[in-house]
C-alpha positions in Angstrom: 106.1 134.5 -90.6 104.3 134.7 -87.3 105.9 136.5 -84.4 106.2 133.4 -82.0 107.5 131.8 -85.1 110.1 133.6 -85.9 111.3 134.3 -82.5 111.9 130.8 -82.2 113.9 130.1 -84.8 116.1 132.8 -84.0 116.8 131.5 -80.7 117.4 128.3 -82.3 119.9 129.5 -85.3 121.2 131.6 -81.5 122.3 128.2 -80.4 123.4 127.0 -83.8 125.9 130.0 -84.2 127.4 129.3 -80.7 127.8 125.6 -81.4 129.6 126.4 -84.6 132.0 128.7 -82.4 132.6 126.2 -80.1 133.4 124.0 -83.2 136.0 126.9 -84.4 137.4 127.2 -81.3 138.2 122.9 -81.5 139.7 123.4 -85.1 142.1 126.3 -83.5 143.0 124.0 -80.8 143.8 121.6 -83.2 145.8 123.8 -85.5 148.1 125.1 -81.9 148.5 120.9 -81.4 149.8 120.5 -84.9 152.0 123.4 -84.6 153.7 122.2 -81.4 154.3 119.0 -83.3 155.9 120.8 -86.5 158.5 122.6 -83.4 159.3 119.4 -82.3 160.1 118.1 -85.4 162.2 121.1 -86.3 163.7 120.8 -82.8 165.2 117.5 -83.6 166.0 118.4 -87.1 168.2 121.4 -85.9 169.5 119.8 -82.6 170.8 116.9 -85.3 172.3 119.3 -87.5 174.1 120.8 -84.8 171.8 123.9 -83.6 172.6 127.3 -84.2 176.0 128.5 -85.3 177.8 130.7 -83.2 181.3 131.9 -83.0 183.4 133.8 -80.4 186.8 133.8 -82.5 189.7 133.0 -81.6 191.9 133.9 -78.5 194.6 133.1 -76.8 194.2 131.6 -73.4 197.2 131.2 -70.8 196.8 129.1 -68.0 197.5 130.9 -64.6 197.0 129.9 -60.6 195.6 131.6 -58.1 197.2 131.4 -54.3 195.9 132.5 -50.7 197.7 135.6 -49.1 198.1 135.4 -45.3 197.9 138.0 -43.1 201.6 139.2 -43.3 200.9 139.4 -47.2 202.9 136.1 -48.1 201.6 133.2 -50.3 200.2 130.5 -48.4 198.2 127.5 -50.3 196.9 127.3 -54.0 193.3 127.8 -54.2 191.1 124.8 -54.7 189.4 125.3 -58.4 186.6 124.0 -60.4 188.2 123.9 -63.8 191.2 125.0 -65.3 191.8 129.1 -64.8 192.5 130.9 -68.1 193.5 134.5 -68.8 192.4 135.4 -72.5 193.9 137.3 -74.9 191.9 139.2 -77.6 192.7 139.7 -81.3 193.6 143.3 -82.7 191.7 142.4 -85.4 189.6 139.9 -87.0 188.1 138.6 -90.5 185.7 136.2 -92.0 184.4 134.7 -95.1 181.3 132.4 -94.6 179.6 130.4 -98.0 177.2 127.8 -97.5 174.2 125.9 -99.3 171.1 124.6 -97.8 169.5 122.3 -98.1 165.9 121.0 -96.7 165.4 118.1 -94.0 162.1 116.2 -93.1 161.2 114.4 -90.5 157.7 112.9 -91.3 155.7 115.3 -93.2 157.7 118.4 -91.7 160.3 119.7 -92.9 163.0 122.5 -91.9 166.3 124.1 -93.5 169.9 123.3 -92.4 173.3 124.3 -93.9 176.7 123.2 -94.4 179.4 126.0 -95.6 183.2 127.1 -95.3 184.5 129.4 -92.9 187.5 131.2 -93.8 189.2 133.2 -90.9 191.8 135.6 -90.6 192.9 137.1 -86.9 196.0 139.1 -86.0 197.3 139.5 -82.4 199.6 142.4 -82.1 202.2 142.9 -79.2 201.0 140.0 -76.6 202.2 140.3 -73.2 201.5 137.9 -70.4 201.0 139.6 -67.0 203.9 139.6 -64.7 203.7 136.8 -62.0 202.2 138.0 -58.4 202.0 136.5 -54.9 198.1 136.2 -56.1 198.8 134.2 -59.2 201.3 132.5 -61.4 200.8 132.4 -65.5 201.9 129.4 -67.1 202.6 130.7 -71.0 204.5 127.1 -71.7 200.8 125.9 -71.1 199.7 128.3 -73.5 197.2 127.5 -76.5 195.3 129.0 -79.4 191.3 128.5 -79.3 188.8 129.1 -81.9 185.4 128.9 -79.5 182.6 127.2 -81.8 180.8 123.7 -80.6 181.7 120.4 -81.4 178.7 119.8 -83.2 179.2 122.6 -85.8 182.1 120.9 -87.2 182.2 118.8 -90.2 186.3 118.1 -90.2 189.1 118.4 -88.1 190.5 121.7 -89.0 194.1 122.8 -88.9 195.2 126.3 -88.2 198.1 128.5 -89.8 199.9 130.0 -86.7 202.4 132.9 -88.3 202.7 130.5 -91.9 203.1 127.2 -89.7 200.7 124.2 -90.1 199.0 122.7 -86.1 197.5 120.1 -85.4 194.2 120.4 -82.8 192.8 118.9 -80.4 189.1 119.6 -79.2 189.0 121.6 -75.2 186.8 123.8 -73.4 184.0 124.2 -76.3 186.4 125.6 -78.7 188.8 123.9 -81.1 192.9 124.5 -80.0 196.1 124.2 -81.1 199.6 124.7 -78.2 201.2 128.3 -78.6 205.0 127.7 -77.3 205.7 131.4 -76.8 202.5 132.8 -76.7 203.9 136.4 -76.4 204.6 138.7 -79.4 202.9 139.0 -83.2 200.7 136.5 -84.5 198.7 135.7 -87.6 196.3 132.8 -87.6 194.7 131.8 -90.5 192.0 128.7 -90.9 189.6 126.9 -92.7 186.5 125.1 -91.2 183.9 123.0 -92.6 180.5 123.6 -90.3 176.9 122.8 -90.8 173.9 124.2 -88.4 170.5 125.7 -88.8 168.5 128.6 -87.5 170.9 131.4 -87.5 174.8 132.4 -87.7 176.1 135.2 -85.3 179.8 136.0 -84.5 180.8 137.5 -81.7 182.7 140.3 -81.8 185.8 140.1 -79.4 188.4 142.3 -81.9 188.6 145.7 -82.0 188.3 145.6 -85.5 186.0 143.0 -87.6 184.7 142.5 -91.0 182.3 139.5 -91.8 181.4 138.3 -95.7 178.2 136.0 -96.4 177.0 134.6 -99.1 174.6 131.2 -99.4 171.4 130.6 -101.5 168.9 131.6 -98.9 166.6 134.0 -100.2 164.9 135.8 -96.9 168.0 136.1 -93.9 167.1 138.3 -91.7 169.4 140.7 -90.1 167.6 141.9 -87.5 167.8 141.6 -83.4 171.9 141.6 -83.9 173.8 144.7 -83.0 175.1 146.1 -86.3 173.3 145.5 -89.3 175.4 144.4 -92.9 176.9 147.6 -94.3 175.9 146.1 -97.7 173.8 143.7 -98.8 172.3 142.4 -101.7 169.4 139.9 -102.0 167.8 137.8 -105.2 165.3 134.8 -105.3 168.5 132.2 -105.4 170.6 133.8 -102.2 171.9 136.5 -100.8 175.0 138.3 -100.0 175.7 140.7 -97.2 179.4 142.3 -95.6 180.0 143.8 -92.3 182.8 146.1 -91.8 183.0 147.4 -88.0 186.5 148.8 -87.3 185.5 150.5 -83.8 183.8 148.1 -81.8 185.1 147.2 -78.2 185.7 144.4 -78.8 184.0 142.5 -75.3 182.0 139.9 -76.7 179.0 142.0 -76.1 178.0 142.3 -79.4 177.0 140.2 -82.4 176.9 139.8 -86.2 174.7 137.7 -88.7 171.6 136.5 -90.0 169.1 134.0 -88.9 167.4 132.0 -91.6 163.7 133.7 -92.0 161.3 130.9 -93.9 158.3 132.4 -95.4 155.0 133.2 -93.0 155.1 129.9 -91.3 152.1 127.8 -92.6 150.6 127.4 -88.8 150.6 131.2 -88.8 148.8 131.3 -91.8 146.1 129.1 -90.4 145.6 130.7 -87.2 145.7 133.7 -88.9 142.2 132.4 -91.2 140.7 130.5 -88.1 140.2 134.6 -86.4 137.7 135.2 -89.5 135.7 131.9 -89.0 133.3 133.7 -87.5 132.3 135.5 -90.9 131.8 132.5 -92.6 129.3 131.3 -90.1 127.2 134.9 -89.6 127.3 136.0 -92.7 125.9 132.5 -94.5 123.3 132.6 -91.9 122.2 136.9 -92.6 122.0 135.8 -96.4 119.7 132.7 -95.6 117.6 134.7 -93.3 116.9 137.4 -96.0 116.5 134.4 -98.4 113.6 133.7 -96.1 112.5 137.6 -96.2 112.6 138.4 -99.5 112.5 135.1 -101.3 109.3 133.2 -100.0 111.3 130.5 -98.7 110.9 128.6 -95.7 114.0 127.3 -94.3 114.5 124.9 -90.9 117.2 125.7 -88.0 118.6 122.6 -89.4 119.5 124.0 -92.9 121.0 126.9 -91.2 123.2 124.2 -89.2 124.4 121.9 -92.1 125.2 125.1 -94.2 127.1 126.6 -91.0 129.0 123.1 -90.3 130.1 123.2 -94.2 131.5 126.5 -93.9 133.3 125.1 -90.8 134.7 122.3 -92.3 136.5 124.6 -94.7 139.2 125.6 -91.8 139.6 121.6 -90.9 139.9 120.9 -94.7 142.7 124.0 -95.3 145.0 122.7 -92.5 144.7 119.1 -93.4 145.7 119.8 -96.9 148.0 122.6 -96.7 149.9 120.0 -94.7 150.6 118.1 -97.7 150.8 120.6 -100.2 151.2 124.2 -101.7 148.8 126.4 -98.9 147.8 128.4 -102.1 146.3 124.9 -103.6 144.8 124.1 -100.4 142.9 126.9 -100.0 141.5 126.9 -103.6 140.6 123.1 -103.0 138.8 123.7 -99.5 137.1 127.2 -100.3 135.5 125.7 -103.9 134.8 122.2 -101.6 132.4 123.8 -99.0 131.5 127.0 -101.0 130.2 124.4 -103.4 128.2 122.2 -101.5 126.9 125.1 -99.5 125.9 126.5 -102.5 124.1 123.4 -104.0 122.6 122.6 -100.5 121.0 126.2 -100.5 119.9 125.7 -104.2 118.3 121.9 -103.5 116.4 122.8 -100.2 115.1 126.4 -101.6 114.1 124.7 -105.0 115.7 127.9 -106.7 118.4 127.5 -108.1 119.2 131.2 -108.6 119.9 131.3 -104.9 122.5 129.1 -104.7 124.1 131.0 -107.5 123.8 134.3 -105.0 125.4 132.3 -102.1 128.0 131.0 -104.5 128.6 135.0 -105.5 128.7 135.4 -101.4 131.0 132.9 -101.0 133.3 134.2 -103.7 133.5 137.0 -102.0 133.9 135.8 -98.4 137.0 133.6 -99.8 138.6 136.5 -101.7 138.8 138.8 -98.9 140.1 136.2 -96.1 142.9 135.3 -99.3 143.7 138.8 -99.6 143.6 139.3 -95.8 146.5 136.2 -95.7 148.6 138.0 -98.1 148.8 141.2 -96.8 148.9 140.9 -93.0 149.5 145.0 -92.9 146.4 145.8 -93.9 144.2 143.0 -92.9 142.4 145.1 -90.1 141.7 148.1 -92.4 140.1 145.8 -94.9 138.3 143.3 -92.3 136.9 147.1 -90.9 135.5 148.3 -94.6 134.3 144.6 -94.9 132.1 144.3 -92.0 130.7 147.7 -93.2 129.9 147.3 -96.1 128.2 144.0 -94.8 126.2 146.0 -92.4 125.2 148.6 -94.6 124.3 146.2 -97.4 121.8 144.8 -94.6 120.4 148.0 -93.1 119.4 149.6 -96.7 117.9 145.6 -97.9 115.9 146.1 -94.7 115.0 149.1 -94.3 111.5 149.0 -95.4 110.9 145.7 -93.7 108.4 146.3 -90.6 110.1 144.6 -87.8 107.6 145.2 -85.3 105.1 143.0 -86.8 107.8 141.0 -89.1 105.7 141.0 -92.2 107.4 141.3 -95.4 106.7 144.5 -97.4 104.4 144.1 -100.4 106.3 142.5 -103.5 109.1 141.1 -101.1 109.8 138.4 -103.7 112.5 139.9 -105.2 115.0 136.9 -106.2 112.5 134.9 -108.3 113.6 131.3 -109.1 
């Protein structure tokens, strides 16, 4: 090759490489678009399921009023008020039983999980008083009522509660489901049975001084963290889980929660993303192995070839996330890696007239497609391996060229070393 020659066509397969980064960097915007679309979808699928499940338990709330003081200390007018006032009172003590099923919902080609289950609970008041009457405010306990705070949405059935062995009615008020106390004051023992659905996650609140919480559904990956105590036992299989909390010594405030959220598998727009960052390699790396085909193999290739292999290679990203939308991501990315490592691979073979080299790309591209897959599956280690990768790639270069004369770019004697 002559000098001018060669200088050329490296500035030319220059502009080819940035032009097939600028096409990577469209494929990634395109992956983020159809990832925002997949959210919305879930979005709707969860807000129509009825959202997250969250509970604050049950307490008992007594109405009260609150009056001005005059100067002299006496009660003058009642306060204006947004709302009804309430004074809470807290269980001593509260327990719950949770089984559900899941079950998967699609809207389009997206789908997401929601669940419907039975809630047992169990919550014991112990010696309630209602605060003496003041000049400030008066308590109303005749106005009295149980309330087990949950949303509307989460319920399947209207409920009925077991106050002290005696069947309620309730009525639905101030996000939580009630039931009239007559005599708030005293022992009580509540017991109840709900029918709730939701998706995303299930916390409790903890507002007992003692709580213990049972789970048990068919969700194989809950995850447990990013809540304030973790399940004192758990056990987990590939058809559900199981996992109890037992916290006899919390305060009790509402500060702090229990539960799981419903982990799904490395989400597949993750998983893209994720092999869009090593597009790059399957652009350079093509292009190094066709410019020491021209090196070593007495071939004479045109910026062109180096931009139709490079667009193939490309293509492989748009292919995976097209596919992997409508099927298994591991069939997808057999499907796309033997599509363009093929035709790259026949392409090289067709325009070199030596077939044997399009059995050495094929071997490269086996190789560049194994280590992005292994990359995929083990996100812990993929910049240790992408590290010893490029390496070895660089070294496997520096030793192939090492006797190459790069000042005057003529091929050492007997270059021909991949015969056809």
């Amino acid at each position: 090759m002559k000098n001018k020659t060669i200088v050329s066509k490296l500035a030319f397969i220059g502009a080819v490489v940035l032009l097939l980064l600028l096409a990577n960097v469209l494929i990634g915007s395109k992956i983020n678009d159809r990832r925002n679309v997949f959210n919305d979808a879930v979005d709707n699928i969860n807000a129509s399921a009825g959202g997250s499940f969250s509970s604050e338990g049950f307490v008992i709330a007594v109405p009260y009023e609150i009056y001005d003081i005059d100067y002299y200390g006496e009660r003058k007018n009642k306060k204006a008020e947004n709302g009804e006032r309430v004074f809470y009172i807290y269980p001593e003590a509260s327990d719950y039983d949770f089984t559900f099923a899941t079950e998967k919902r699609t809207v389009g080609i997206y789908s997401s999980p929601v669940f419907t289950g039975t809630l047992d609970i169990s919550a014991s008041f112990k010696n309630v008083e209602i605060p003496a009457d003041s000049k400030e405010k008066d308590y109303h306990p005749e106005q009295a009522y149980l309330v087990y705070k949950i949303s509307d949405k989460s319920v399947m059935e209207r409920p009925v509660f077991s106050v002290n062995g005696s069947s309620d009615g309730t009525y639905y008020k101030h996000q939580g489901i009630c039931c009239n106390l007559e005599n708030p004051e005293g022992d009580y023992k509540i017991e109840a049975s709900l029918k709730i659905r939701g998706a995303e996650n299930v916390d409790f609140r903890l507002n007992s001084s003692s709580t213990s919480l049972a789970i048990s559904g068919d969700w194989a990956s809950p995850g447990f963290t990013g809540y304030s105590y973790l399940p004192d036992e758990r056990n987990l299989s590939d058809s559900g889980f199981s996992a109890k909390w037992n916290i006899p010594f919390d305060a009790g405030d509402g500060s702090h929660l229990i539960g799981f959220d419903f982990v799904q598998p490395v989400n597949l727009y993750t998983k893209l993303n994720r092999a869009n960052t090593y597009a790059f390699l399957f652009i350079i790396v093509p292009f190094i192995v066709l410019f020491m085909f021209e090196i070593f193999a007495s071939v004479n290739l045109h910026p062109v070839n180096y931009l139709l292999c490079g667009a193939a290679s490309v293509l492989f990203f748009l292919l995976l996330l097209s596919l992997s939308e409508h099927m298994n991501f591991f069939a997808s990315y057999i499907i796309g890696a033997a599509g363009s490592g093929v035709l790259v691979s026949l392409y090289t073979a067709l325009v070199t007239r030596k077939y044997r080299l399009g059995a050495v790309m094929a071997g490269i591209f086996v190789i560049l497609y194994g280590y992005l897959l292994g990359c995929l599956q083990s996100e812990d280690y993929a910049l240790l391996m992408g590290s010893i990768f490029a390496f070895v790639v660089l070294a496997v270069i520096m030793f192939m060229t090492s006797k190459i004369d790069w000042s005057s770019l003529k091929k050492m004697e007997h270059a021909d070393l991949i015969e056809s």
